[in-house]
C-alpha positions in Angstrom: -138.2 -93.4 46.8 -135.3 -93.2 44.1 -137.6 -90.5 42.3 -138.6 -88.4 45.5 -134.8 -88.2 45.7 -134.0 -87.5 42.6 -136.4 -84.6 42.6 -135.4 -83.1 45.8 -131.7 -83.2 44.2 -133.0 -81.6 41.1 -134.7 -78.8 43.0 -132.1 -78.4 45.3 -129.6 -78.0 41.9 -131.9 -75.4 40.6 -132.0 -73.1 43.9 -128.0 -73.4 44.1 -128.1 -72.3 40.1 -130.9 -69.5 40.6 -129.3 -68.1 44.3 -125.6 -68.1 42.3 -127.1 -66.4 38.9 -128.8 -63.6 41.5 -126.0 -62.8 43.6 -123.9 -62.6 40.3 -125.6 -58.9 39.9 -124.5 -58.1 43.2 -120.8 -59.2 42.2 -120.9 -57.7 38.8 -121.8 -54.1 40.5 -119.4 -54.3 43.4 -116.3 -55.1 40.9 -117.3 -52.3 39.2 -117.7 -49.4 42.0 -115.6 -51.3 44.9 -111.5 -52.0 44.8 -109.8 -53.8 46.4 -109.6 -52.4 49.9 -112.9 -52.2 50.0 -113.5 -48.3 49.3 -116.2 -47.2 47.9 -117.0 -45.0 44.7 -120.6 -43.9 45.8 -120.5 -40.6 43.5 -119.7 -42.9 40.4 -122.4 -45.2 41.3 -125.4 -42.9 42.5 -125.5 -42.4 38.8 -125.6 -45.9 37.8 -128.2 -48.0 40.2 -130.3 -50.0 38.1 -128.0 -53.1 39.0 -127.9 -52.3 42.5 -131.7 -52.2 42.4 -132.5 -55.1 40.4 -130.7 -57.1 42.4 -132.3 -55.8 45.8 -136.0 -56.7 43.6 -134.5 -60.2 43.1 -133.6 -60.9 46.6 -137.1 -59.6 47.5 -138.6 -61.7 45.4 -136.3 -64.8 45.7 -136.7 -65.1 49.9 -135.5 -68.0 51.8 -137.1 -71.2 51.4 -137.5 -74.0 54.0 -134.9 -76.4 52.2 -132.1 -74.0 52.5 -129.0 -74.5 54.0 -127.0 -72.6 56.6 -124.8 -71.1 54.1 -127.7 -70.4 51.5 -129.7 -68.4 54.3 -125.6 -66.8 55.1 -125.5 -65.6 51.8 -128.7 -64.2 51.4 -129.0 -62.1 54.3 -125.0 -61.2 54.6 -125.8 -60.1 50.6 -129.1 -58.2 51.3 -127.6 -56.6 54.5 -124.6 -54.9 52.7 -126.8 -54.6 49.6 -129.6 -51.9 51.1 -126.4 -50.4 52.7 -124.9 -49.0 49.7 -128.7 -48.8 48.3 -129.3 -46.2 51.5 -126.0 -43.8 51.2 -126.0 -44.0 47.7 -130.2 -42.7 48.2 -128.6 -39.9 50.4 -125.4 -39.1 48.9 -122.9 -36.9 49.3 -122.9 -37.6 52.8 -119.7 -37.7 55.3 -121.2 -40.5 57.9 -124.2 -42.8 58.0 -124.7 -42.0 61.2 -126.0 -38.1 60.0 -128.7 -39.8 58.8 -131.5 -40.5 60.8 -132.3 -44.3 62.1 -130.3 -45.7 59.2 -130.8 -49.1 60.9 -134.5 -49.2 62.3 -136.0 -47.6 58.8 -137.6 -50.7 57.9 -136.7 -50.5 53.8 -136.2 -54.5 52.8 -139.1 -56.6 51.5 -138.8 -59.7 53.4 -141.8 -62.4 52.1 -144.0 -59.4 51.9 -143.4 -57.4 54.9 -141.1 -54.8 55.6 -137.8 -55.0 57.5 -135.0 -53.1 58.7 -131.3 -53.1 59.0 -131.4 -53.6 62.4 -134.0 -56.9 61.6 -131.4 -58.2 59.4 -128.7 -58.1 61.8 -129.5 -59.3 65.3 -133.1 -61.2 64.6 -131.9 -63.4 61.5 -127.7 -63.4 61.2 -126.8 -62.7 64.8 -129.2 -66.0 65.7 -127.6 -67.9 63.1 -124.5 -68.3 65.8 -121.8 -67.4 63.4 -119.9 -65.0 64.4 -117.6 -64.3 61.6 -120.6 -62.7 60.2 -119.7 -59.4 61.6 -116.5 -59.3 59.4 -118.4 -60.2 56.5 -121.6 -57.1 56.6 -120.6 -53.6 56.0 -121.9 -50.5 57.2 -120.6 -48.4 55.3 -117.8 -46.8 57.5 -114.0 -46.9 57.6 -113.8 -48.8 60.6 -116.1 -51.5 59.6 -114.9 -54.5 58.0 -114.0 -53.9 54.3 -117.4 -54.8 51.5 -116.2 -57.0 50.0 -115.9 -56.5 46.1 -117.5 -59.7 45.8 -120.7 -61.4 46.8 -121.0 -64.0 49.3 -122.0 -67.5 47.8 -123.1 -70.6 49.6 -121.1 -72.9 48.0 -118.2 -70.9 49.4 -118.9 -69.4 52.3 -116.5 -71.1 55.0 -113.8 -69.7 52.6 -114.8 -66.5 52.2 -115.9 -66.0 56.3 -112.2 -67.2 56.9 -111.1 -64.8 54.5 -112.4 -61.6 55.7 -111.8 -62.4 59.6 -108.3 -63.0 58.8 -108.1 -60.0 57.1 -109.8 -57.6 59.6 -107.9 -59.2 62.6 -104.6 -58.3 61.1 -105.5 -55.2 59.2 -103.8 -52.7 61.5 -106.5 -49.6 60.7 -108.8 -51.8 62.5 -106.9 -53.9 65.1 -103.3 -53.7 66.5 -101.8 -56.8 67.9 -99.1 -57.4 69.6 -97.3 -59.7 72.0 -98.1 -57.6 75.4 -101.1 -55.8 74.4 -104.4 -55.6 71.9 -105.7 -53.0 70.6 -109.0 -54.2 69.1 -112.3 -53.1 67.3 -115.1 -51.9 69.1 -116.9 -54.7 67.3 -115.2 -56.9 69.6 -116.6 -54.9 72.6 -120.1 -54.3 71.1 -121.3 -57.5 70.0 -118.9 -59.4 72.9 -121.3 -62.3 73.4 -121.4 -62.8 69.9 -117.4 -64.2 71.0 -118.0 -66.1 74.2 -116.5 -65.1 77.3 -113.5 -62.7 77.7 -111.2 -66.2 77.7 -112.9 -67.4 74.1 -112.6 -63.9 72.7 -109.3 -63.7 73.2 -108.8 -67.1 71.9 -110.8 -65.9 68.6 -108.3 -63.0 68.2 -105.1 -65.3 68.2 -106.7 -68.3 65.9 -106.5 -65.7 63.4 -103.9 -62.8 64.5 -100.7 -63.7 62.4 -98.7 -61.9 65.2 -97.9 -63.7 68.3 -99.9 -62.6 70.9 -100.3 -63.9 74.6 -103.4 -65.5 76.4 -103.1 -62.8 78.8 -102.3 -59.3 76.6 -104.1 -56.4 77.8 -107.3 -55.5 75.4 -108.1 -51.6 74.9 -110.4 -50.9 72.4 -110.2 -48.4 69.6 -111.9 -45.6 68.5 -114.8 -46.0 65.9 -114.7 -43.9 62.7 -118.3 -43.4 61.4 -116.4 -41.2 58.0 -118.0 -42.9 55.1 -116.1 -45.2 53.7 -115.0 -44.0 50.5 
């Protein structure tokens, strides 16, 4: 018994080593072509994507295994989403929106354990059903209303920090939402994926945990207008 556990620690070591060294690509590239506020230097980096694309081959051929954890699988998929992102402007660049191209998010272009998958796959059949909501402050598509990339890959080992991290700073970024005591004026993320937040009540109650404003349980909601300009 003391060897089967001993082994299953071992093994479990060496995924946490292997999933940290692969998503260290990812971090190396987005600290080189991402600041701080989460633009985006997409004509720099079209001509430098051998990174970018080694690290898309590595998820592919690294998939989830049974053994993984909730944050391992969070990781992965929050990583591969926002990778293939910048992988598909950067394949189409210049460009002004990602919405001019066309189904950015139902062209299946990800090799998951040796069949094809989309965007769209990524998001609401594998995150979205993970029941984490903070997920859609965490993946990017590529816009200036979307949550900022992140110049930094997400890793397992600290994941609760970094989904803290990036809700708190959407919820008070005022390009994105604008709080205030008598009235919020909030992402159409909010709106779109609303069940993603519970009820009306627990949505609400989402936006204040974080808001570093006071705001009251019964401010008026109006949402804002999207911007699909590329976010660079």
């Amino acid at each position: 018994m003391r060897q089967m556990l001993t082994s299953i620690f071992l093994l479990l070591s060496f995924a946490l080593i292997g999933q940290k060294n692969i998503h260290e690509q990812w971090t190396n590239a987005l600290k080189t072509f991402v600041d701080k506020d989460g633009n985006v230097n997409y004509a720099k980096w079209k001509n430098d994507t051998i990174a970018l694309d080694n690290y898309i081959s590595s998820l592919e051929e690294n998939p989830p295994a049974e053994y993984w954890s909730k944050n391992d699988s969070l990781a992965y998929f929050i990583n591969a989403y926002n990778a293939v992102t910048v992988k598909l402007i950067l394949d189409n660049y210049p460009l002004k929106s990602i919405r001019k191209l066309i189904t950015p998010w139902r062209f299946k272009r990800f090799n998951l354990d040796g069949k094809k998958v989309s965007l769209n796959h990524i998001e609401h059949e594998i995150l979205r059903k993970m029941e984490e909501p903070r997920i859609h402050f965490a993946i990017n598509c590529a816009s200036v209303s979307c949550p900022k990339l992140l110049n930094k890959a997400f890793y397992s080992h600290s994941m609760e920090k970094q989904l803290e991290a990036v809700t708190t700073d959407f919820i008070n970024d005022e390009k994105r939402n604008i709080l205030s005591v008598k009235e919020m004026e909030i992402s159409r993320i909010f709106q779109w994926f609303a069940g993603d937040f519970g009820s009306k009540k627990e949505r609400h109650a989402f936006i204040r945990k974080y808001a570093k404003q006071p705001v009251a349980k019964n401010a008026k909601v109006r949402f804002l207008n999207y911007d699909w300009g590329l976010n660079e």
